[in-house]
Every structure is written in structure tokens, then in C-alpha cells.
DSSP file (Angstrom, degrees, kcal/mol; ACC not computed):
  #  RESIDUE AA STRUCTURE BP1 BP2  ACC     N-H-->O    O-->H-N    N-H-->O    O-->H-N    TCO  KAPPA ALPHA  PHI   PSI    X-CA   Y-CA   Z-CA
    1    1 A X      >       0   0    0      0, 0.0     5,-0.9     0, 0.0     6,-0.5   0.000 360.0 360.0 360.0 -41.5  -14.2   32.9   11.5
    2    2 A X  T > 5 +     0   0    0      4,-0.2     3,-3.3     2,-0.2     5,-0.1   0.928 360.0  52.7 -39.0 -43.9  -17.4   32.3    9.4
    3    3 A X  T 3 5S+     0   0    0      1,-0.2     2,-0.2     2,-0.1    -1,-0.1   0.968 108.3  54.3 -53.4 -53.6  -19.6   33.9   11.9
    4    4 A X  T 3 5S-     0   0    0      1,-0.1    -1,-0.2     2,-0.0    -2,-0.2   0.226 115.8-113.4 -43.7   4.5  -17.1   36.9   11.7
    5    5 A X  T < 5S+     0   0    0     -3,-3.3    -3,-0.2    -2,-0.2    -1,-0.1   0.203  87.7 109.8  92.8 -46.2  -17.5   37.3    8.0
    6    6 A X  S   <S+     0   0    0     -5,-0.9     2,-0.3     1,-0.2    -4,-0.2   0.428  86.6   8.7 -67.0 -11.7  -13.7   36.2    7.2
    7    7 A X        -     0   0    0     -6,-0.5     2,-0.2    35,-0.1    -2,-0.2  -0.909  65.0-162.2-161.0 138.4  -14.2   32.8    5.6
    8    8 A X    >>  -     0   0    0     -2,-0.3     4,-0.8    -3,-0.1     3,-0.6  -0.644  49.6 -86.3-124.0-171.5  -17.4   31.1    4.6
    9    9 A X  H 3> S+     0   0    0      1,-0.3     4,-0.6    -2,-0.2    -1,-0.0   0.252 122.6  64.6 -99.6   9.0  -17.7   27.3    4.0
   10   10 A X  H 34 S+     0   0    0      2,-0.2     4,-0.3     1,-0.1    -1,-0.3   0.713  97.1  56.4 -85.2 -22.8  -16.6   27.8    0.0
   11   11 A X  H X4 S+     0   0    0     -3,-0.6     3,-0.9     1,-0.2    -2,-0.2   0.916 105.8  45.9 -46.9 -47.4  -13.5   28.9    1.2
   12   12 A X  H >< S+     0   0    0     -4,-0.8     3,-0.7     1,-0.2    -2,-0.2   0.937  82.5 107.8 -72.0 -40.0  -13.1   25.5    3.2
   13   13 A X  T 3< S+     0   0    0     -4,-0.6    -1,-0.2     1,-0.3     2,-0.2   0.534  88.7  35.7  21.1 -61.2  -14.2   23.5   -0.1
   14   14 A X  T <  S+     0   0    0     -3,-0.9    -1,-0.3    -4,-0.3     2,-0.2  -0.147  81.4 134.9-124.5  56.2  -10.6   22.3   -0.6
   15   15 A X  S <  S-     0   0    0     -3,-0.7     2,-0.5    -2,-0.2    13,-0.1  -0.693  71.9-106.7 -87.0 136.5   -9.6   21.9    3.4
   16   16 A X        -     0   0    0     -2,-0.2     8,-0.1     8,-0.1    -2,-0.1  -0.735  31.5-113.5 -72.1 133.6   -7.9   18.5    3.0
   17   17 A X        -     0   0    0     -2,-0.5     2,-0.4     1,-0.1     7,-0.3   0.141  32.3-126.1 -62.6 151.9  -10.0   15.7    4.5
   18   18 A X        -     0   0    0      5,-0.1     5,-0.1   130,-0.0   130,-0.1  -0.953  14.8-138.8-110.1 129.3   -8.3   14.0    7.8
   19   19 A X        -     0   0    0      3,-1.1   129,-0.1    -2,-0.4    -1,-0.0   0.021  15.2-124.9 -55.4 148.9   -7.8   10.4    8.0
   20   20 A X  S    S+     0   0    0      1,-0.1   126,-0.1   127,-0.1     3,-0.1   0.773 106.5  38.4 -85.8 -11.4   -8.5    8.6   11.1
   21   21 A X  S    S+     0   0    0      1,-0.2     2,-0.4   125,-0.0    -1,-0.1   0.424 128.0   4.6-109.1 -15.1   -5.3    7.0   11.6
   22   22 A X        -     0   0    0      2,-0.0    -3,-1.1     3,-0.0     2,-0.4  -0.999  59.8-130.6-163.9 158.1   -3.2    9.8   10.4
   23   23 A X        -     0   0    0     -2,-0.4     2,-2.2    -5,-0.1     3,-0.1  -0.917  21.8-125.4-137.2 154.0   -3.2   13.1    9.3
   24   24 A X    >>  -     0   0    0     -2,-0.4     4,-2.6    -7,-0.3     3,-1.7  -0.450  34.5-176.3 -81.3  82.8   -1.4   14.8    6.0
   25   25 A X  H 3> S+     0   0    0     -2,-2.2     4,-0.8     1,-0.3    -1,-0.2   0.773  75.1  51.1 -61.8 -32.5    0.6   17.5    8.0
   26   26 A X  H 34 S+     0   0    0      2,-0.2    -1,-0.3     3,-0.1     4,-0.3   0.425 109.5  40.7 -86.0  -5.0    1.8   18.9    5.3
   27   27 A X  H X> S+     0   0    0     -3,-1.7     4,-1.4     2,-0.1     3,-1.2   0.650 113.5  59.4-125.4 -72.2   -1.3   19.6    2.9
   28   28 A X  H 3X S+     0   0    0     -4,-2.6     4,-2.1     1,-0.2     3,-0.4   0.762 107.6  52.3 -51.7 -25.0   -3.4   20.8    6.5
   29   29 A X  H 3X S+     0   0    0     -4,-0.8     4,-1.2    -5,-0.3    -1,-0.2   0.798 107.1  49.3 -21.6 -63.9   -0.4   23.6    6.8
   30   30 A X  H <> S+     0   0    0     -3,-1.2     4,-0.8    -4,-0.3    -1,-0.2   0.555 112.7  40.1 -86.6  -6.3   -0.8   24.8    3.7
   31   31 A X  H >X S+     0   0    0     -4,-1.4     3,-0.9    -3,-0.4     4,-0.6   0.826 116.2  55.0 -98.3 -66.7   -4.6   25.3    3.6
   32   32 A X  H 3X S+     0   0    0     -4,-2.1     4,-2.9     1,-0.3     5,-0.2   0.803 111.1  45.5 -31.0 -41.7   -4.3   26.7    7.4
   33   33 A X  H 3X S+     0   0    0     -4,-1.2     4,-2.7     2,-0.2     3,-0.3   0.971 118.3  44.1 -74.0 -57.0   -1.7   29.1    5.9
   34   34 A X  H XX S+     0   0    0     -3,-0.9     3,-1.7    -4,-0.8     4,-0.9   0.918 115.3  47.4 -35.3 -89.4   -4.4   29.8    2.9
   35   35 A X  H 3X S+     0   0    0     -4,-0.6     4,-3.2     1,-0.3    -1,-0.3   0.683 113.5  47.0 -21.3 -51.7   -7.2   30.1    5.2
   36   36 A X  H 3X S+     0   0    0     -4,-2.9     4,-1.4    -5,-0.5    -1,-0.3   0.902 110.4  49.2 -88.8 -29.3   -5.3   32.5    7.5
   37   37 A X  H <X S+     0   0    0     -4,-2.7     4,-1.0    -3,-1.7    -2,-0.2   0.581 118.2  45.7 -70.4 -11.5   -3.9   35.0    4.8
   38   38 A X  H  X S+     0   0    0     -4,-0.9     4,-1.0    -5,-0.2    -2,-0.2   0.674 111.5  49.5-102.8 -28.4   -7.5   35.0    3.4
   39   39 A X  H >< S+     0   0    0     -4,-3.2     3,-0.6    -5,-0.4     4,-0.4   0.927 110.6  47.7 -56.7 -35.6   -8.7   35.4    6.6
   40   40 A X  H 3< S+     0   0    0     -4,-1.4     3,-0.4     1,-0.2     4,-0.4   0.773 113.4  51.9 -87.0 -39.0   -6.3   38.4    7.5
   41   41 A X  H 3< S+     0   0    0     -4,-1.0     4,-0.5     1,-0.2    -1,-0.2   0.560 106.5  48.8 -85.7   1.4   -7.1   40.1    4.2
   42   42 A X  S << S+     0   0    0     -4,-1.0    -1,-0.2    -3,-0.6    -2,-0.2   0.364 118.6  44.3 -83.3 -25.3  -10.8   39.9    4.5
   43   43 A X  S >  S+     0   0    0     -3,-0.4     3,-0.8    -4,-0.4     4,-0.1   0.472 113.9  48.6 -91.0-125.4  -10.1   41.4    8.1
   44   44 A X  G >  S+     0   0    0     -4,-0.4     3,-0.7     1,-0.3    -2,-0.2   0.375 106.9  51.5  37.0 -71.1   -7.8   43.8    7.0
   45   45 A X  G 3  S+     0   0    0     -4,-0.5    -1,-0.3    -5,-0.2    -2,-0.1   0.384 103.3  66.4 -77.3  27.1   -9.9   45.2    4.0
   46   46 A X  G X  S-     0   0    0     -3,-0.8     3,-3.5     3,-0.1    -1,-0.2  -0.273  76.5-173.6-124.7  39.4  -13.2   45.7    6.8
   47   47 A X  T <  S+     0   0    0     -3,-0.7     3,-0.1     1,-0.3    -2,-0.0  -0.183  71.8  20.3 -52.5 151.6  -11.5   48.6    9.1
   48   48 A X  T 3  S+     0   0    0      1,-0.3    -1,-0.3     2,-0.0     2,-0.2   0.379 100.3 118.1  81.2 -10.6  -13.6   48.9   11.5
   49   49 A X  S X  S-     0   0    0     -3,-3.5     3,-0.9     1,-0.1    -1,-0.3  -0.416  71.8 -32.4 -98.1-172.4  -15.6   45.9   11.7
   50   50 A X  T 3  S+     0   0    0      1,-0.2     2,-0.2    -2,-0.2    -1,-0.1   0.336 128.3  15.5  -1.5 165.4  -16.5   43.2   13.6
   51   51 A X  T 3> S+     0   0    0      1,-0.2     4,-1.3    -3,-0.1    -1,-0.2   0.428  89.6 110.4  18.4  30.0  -13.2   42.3   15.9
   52   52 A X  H <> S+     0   0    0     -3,-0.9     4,-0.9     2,-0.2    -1,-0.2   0.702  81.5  45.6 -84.8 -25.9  -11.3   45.5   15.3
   53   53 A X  H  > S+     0   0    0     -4,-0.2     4,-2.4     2,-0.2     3,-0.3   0.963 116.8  40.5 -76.2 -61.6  -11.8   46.5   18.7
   54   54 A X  H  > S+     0   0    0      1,-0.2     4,-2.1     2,-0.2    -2,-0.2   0.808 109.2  60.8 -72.2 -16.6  -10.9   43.2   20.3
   55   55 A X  H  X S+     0   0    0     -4,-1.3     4,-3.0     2,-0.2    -1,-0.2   0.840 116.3  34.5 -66.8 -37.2   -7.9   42.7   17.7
   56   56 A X  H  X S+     0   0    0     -4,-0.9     4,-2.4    -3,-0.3     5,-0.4   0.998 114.6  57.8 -63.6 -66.1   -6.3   46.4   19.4
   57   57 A X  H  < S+     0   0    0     -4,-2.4     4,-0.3     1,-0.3    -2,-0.2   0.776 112.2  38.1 -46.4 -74.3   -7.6   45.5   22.5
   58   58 A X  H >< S+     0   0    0     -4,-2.1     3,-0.9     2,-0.2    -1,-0.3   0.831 115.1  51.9 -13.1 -81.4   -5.4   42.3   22.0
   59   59 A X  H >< S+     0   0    0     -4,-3.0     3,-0.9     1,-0.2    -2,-0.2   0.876 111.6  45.5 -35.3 -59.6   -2.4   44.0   20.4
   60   60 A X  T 3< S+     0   0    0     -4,-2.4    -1,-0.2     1,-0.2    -2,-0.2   0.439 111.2  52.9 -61.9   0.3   -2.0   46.6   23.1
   61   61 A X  T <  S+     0   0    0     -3,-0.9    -1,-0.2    -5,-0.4    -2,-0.2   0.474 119.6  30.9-106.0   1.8   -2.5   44.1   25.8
   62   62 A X  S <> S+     0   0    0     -3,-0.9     4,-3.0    -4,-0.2     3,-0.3  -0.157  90.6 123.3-160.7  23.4    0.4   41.4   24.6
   63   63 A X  H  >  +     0   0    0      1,-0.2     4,-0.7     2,-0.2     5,-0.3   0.993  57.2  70.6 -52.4 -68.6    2.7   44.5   22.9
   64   64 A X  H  4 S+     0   0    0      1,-0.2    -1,-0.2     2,-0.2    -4,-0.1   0.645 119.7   5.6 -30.4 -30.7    5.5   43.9   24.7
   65   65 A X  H >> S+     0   0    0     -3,-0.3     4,-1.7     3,-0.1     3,-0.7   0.720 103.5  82.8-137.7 -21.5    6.1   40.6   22.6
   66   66 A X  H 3< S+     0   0    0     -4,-3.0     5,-0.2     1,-0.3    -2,-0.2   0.508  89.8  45.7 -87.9  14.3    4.1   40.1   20.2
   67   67 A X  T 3X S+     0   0    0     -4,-0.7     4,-1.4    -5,-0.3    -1,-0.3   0.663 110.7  51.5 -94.7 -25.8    5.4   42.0   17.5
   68   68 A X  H <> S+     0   0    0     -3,-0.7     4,-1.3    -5,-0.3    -2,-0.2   0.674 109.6  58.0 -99.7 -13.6    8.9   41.0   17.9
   69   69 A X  H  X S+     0   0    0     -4,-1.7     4,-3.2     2,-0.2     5,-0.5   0.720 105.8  43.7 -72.6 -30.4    7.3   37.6   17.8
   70   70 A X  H  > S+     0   0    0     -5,-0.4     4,-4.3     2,-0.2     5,-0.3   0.967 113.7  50.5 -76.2 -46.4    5.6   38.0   14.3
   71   71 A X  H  X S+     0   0    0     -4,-1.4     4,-3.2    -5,-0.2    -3,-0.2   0.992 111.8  56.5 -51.9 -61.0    9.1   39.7   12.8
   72   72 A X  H  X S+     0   0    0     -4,-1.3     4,-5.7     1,-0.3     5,-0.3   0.860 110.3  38.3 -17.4 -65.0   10.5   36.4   14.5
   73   73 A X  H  X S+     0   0    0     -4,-3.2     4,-1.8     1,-0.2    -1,-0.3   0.947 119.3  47.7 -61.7 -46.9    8.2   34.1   12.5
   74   74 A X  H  X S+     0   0    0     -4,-4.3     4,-2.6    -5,-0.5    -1,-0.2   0.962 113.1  48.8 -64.8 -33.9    8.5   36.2    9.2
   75   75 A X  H  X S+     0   0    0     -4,-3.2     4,-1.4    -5,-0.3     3,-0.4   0.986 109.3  52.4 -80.7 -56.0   12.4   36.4    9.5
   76   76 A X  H  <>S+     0   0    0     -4,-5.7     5,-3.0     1,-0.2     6,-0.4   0.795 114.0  42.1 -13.9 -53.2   12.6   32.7   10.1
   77   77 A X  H ><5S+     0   0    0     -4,-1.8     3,-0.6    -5,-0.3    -2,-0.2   0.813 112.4  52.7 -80.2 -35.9   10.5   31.9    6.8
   78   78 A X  H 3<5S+     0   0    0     -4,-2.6    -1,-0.2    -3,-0.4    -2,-0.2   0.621 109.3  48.4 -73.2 -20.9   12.1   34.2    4.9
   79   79 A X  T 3<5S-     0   0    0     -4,-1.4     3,-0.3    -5,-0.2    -2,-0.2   0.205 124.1 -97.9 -73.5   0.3   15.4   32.7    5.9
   80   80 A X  T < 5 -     0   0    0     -3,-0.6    -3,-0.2     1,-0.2    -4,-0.1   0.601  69.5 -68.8  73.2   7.8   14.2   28.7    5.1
   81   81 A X  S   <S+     0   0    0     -5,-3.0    -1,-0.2    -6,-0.2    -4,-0.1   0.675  92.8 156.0  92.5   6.8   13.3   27.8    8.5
   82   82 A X        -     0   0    0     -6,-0.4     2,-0.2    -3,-0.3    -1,-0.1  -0.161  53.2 -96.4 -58.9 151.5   17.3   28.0    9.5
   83   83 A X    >   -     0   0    0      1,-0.1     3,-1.8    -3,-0.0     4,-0.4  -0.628  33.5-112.8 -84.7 169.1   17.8   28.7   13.1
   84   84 A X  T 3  S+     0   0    0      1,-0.3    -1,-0.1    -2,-0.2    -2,-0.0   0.608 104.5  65.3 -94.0  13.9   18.4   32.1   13.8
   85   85 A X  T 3  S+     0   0    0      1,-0.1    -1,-0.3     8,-0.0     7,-0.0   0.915 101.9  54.2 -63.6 -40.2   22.0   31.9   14.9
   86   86 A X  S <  S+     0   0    0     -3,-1.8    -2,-0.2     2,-0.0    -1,-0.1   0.471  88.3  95.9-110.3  22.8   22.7   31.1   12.0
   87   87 A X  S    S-     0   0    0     -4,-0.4     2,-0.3     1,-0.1   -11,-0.0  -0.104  90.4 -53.3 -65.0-176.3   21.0   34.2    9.8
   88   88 A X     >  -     0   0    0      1,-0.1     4,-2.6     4,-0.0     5,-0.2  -0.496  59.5-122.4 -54.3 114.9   23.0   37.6    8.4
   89   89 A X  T  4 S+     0   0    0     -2,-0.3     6,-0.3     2,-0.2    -1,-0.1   0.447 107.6  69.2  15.0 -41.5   24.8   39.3   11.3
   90   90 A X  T >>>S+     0   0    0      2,-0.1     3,-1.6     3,-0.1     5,-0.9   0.924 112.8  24.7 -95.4 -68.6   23.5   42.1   11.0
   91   91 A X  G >45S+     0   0    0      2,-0.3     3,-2.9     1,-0.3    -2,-0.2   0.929 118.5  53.6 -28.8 -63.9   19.9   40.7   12.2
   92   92 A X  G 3<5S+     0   0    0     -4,-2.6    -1,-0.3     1,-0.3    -3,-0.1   0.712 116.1  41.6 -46.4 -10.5   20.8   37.8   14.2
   93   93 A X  G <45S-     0   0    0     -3,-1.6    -1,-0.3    -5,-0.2    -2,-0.3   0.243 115.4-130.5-149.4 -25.8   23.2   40.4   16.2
   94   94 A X  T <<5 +     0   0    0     -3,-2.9     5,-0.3    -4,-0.5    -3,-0.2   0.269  34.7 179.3  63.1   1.3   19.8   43.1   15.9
   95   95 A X    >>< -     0   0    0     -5,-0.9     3,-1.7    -6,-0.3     4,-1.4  -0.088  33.7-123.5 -51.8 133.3   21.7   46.2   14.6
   96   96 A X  T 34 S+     0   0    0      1,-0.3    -1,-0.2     2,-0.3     4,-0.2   0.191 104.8  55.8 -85.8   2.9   19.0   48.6   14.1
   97   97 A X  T 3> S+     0   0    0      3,-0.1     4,-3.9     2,-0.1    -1,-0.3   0.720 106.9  51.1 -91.4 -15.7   19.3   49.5   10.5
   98   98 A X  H <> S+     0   0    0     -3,-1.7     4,-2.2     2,-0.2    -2,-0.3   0.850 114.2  46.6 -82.8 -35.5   19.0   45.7    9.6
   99   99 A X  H  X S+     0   0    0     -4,-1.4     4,-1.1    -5,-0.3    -1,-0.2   0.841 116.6  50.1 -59.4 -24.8   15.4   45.7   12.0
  100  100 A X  H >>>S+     0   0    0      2,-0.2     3,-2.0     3,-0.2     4,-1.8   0.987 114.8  36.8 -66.9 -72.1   14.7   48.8   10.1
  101  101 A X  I 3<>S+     0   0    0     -4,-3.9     5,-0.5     1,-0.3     4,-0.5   0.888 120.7  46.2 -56.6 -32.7   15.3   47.4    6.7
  102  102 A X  I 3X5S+     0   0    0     -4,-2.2     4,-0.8     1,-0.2    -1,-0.3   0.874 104.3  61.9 -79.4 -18.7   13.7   43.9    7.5
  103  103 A X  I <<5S+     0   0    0     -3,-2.0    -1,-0.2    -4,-1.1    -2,-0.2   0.945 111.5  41.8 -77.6 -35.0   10.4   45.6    9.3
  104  104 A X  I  <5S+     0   0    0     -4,-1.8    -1,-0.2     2,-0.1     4,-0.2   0.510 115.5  53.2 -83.5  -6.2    9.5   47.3    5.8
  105  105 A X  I  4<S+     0   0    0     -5,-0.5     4,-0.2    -4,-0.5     3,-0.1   0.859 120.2  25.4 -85.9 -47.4   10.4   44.4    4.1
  106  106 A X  S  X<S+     0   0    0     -4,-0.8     4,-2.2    -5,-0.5    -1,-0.2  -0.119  85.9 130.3-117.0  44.2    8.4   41.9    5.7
  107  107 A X  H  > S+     0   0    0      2,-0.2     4,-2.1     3,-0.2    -1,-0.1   0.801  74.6  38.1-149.4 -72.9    5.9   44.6    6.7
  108  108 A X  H  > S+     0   0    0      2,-0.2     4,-2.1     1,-0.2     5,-0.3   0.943 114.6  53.0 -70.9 -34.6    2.7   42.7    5.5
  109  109 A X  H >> S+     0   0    0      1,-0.2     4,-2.4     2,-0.2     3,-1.1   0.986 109.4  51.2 -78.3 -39.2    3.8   39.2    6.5
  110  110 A X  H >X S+     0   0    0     -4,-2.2     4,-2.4     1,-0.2     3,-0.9   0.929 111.2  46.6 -26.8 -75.6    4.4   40.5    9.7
  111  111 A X  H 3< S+     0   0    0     -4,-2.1     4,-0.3     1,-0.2    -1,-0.2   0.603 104.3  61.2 -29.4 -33.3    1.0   42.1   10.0
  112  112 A X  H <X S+     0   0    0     -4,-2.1     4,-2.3    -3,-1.1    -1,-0.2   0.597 103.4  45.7 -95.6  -6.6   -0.4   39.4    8.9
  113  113 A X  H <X S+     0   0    0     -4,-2.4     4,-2.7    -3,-0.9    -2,-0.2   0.793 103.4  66.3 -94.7 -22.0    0.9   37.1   12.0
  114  114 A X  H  X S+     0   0    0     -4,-2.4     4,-1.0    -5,-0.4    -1,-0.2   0.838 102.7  47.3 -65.5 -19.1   -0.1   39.7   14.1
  115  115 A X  H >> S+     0   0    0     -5,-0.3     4,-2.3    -4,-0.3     3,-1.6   0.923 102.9  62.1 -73.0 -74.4   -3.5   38.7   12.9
  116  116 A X  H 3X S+     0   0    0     -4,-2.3     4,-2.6     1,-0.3     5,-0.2   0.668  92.7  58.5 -20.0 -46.2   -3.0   35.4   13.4
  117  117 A X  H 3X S+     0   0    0     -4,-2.7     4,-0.9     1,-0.2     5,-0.4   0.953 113.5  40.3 -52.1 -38.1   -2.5   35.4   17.0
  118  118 A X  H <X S+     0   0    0     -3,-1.6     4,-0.8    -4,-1.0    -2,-0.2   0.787 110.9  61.4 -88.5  -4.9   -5.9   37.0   17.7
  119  119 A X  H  X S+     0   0    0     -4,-2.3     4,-1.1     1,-0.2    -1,-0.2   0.977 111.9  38.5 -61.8 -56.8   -7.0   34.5   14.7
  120  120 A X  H  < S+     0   0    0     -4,-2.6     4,-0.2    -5,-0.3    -2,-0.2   0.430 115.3  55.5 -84.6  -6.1   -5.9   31.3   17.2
  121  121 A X  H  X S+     0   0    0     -4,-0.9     4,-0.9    -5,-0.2     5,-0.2   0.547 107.6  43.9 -93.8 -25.6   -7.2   33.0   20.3
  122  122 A X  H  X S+     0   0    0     -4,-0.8     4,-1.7    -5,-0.4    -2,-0.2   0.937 115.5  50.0 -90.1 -26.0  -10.7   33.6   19.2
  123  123 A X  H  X S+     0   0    0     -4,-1.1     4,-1.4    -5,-0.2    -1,-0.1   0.806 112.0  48.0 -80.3 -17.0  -10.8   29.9   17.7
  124  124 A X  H  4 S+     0   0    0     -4,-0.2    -1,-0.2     2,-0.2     4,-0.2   0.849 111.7  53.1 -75.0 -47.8   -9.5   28.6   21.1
  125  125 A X  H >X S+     0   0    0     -4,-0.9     3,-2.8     1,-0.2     4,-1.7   0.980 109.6  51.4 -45.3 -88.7  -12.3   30.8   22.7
  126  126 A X  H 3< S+     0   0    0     -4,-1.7    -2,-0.2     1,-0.2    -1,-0.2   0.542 108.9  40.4  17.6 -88.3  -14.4   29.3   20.7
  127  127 A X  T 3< S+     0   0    0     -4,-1.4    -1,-0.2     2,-0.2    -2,-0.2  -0.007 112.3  60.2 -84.2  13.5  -13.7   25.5   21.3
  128  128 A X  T <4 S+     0   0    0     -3,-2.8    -2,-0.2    -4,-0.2    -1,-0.2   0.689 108.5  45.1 -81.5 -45.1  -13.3   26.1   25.1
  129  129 A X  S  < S+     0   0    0     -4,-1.7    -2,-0.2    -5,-0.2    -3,-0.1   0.584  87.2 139.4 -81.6  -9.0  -16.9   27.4   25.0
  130  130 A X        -     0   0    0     -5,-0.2     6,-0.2     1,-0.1    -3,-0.1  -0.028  46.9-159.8 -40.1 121.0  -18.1   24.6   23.0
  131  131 A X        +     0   0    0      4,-0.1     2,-0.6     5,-0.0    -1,-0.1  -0.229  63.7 107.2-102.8  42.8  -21.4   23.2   23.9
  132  132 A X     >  -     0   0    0      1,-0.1     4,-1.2    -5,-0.0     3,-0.3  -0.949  64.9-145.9-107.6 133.3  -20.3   19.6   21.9
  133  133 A X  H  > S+     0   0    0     -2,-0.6     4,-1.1     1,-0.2    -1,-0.1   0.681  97.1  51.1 -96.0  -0.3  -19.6   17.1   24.1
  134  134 A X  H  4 S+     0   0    0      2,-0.2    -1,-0.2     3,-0.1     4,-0.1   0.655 100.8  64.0 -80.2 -10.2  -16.8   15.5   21.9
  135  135 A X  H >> S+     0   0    0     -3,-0.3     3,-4.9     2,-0.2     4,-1.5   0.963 113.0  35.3 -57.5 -98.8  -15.4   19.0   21.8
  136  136 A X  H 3X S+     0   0    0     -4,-1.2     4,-3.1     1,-0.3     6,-0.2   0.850 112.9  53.0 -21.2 -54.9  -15.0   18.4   26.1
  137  137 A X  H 3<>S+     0   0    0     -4,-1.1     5,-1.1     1,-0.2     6,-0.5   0.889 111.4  53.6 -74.7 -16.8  -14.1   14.6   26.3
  138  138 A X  H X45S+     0   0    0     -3,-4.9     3,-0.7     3,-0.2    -1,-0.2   0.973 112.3  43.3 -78.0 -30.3  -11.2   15.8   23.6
  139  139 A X  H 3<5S+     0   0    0     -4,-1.5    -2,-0.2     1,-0.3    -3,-0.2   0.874 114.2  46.4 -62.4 -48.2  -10.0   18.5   25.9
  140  140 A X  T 3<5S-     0   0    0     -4,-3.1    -1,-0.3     2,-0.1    -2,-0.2   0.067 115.4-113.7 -78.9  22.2  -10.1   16.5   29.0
  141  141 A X  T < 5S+     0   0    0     -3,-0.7    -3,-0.2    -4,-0.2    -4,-0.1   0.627  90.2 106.5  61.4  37.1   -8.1   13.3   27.1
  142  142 A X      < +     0   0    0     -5,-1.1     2,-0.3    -6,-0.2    -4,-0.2  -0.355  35.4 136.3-147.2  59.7  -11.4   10.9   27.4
  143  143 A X        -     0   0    0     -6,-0.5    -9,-0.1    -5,-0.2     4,-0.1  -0.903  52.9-140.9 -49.0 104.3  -12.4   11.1   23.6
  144  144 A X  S    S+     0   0    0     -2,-0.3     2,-0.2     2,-0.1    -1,-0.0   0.604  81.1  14.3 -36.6 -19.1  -13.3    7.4   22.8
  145  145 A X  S    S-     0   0    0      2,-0.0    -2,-0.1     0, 0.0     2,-0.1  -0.953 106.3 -67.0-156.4 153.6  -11.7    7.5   19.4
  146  146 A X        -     0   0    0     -2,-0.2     2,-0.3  -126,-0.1    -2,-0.1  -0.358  49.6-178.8 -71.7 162.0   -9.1   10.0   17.4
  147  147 A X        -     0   0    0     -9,-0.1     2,-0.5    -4,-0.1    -4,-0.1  -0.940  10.2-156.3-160.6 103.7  -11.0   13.1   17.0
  148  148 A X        -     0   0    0     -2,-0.3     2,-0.3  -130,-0.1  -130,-0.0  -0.906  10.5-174.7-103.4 112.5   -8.8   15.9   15.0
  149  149 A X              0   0    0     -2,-0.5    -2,-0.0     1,-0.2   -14,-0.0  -0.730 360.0 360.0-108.4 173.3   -9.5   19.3   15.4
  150  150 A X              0   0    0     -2,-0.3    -1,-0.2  -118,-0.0    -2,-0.0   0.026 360.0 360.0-177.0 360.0   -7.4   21.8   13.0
């Protein structure tokens, strides 16, 4: 996402460090979450640059779910993480003024998980293409040692 402009290495400044024996799941969460809403608004305020193309490209190719995935995620979060049996009625059940009212409601956070998929598909791209060769031995399970990537 640096190359692209969306985060440079002062942004990462206060990425939490990772243990070797464990990692602070809760503290890396919340800087990914950082990291990806500052990424998405740095994207967001660039129409038209760098990855705009492949981000449509993207969207229109994986329409069919990924929208109803991102409302998912937002309606979930905005709910406490509850399952979604057990939201308002009127959602859980889909009646189409409660999709109405909740798609303008949650309207950025949405948007902004639709960024996110193409966010976690170019970093995946990425660390496929990786010419590191602990990058490889971690993908294929024959890393010597833990080796975290995040």
C-alpha cells in the first residue's frame, strides 16, 4: 500500500511490535482497522488514481456478493458482533425499507469494506509474488521458526 501512495512508513510508526511466542491480537486489530480506514480515505480522496481501475475492475467482477458482504460486516459491528439471528426483525428478516434505511446509514463503513477486499487482495498478490525466500518457506509450512506476517 506504500508503493500505491496510501500509507507510508510514518503511518506504521505505531504498528504494534510482534512477539515471537505470541501475538497481541487485540492491539494488531486495531492498528489493521487504523491502517485500513486511512488507507481507504487516502484512496477515496485520489479519484482516479493509481488502483481505481483495478478496484471497479474488482467490484464489478465479485458484485454479486460483495456488497451484501460489506453491509454484512457493517451490520454486524454496528450490532456488537451479535449473531445476526439475533438483530431487529426488520433486518435480520431483510424487509426492504430496513436495507434501505441501514445502506444510508452505514453508507461509508460499508464503502469502506468494499475497499478493503481489494486492500487484502492486492497485499495477498503481493506476498504470493514475493521474491523473499522466508516469504515461500512460510507459505509452503517449512519456515524454521514463527514468522508473523500481518
Amino acid at each position: 500500500m506504500e508503493e500505491e501512495g496510501r500509507l507510508d512508513s510514518d503511518d506504521l510508526r505505531d504498528y504494534p511490535s510482534l512477539g515471537e511466542d505470541r501475538v497481541a491480537y487485540a492491539g494488531v486489530a486495531e492498528q489493521k482497522e487504523r491502517l485500513l480506514r486511512l488507507a481507504y480515505e487516502r484512496f477515496r480522496a485520489i479519484r482516479g488514481g493509481h488502483g481505481h481501475h483495478e478496484f471497479e475492475r474488482f467490484c464489478a467482477r465479485n458484485d454479486h456478493w460483495l456488497h451484501d458482504y460489506a453491509m454484512f460486516v457493517a451490520l454486524k459491528e454496528h450490532f456488537g458482533g451479535v449473531a445476526w439471528c439475533d438483530w431487529t426483525v426488520e433486518i435480520r428478516d431483510r424487509a426492504e425499507s430496513a436495507v434501505a434505511y441501514w445502506q444510508g446509514e452505514l453508507a461509508d463503513r460499508i464503502a469502506m469494506l468494499h475497499q478493503g477486499r481489494i486492500v487484502e487482495v492486492g497485499t495477498m498478490t503481493r506476498i504470493k509474488h514475493s521474491k523473499n525466500p522466508l516469504v515461500h518457506q512460510f507459505i509452503t509450512g517449512s519456515a524454521p521458526g514463527p514468522i508473523s506476517l500481518v
